[in-house]
C-alpha positions as CSV (number, residue, x, y, z in Angstrom):
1,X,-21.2,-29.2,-27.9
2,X,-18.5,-29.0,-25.7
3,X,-18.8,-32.7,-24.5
4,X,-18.0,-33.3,-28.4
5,X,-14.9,-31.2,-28.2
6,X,-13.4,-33.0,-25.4
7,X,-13.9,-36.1,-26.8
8,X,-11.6,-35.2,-29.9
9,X,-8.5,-33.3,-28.4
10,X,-5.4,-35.3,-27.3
11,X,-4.6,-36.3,-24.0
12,X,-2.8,-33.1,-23.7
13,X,-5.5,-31.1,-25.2
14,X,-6.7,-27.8,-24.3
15,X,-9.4,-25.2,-25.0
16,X,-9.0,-21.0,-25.5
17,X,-12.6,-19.2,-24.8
18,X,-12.8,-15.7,-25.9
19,X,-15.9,-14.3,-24.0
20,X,-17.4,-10.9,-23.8
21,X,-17.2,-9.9,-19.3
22,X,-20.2,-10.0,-18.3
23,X,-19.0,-8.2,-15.3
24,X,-18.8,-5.1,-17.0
25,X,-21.8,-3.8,-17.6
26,X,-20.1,-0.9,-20.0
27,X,-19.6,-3.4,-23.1
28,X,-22.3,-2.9,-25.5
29,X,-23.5,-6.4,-26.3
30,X,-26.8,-8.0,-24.7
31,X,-26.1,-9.8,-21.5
32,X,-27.1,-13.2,-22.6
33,X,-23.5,-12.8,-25.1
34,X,-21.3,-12.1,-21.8
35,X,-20.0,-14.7,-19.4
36,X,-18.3,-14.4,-15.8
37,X,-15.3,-16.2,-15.0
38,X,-17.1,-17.7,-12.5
39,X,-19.9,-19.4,-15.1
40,X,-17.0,-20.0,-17.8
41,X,-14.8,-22.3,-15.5
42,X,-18.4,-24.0,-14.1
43,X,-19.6,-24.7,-17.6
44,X,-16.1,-26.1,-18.2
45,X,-15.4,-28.3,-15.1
46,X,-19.3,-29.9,-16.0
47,X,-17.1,-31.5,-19.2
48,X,-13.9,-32.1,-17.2
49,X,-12.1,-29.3,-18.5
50,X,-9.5,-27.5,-16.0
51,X,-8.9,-23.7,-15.5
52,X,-4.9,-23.4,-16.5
53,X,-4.9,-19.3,-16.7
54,X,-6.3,-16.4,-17.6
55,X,-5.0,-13.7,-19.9
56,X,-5.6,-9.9,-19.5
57,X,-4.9,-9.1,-22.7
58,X,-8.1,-8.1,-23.7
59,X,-9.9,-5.1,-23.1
60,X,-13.7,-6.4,-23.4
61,X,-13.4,-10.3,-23.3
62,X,-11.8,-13.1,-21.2
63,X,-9.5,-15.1,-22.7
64,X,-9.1,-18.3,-20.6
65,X,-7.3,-21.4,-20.8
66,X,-8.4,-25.0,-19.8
67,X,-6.6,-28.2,-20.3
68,X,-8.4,-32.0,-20.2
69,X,-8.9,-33.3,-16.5
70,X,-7.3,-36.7,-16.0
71,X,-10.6,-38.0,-15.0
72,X,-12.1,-37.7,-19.0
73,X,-9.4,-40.2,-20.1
């Protein structure tokens, strides 16, 4: 799905995940709907998507930022 998604942004294009920390084990949702950081930006680099930043914001998800890699044009 994601390999889809990169193929239709812009150049310039970037996505916004909003995932539940899986590092916090006090969030009631079942583990398999929680991410790390770490698996988020491993998932991402596999479709040439680039960490930019990650917002704090939120008290139970990350919300993280990754722009197209030069390499997928």
């Amino acid at each position: 799905m994601m390999e889809s998604i990169v193929k239709a942004l812009k150049p310039s294009g970037r996505v916004v995940l909003v995932e539940y920390r899986k590092e916090n084990p006090l969030i009631p949702i079942k583990g398999l709907h929680k991410m790390t950081q770490k698996q988020i930006k491993k998932e991402m680099e596999a479709v040439n998507l680039i960490w930019q930043e990650t917002k704090n914001d939120l008290p139970s998800q990350h919300l993280m930022v990754f722009q197209v890699s030069d390499k997928s044009l």
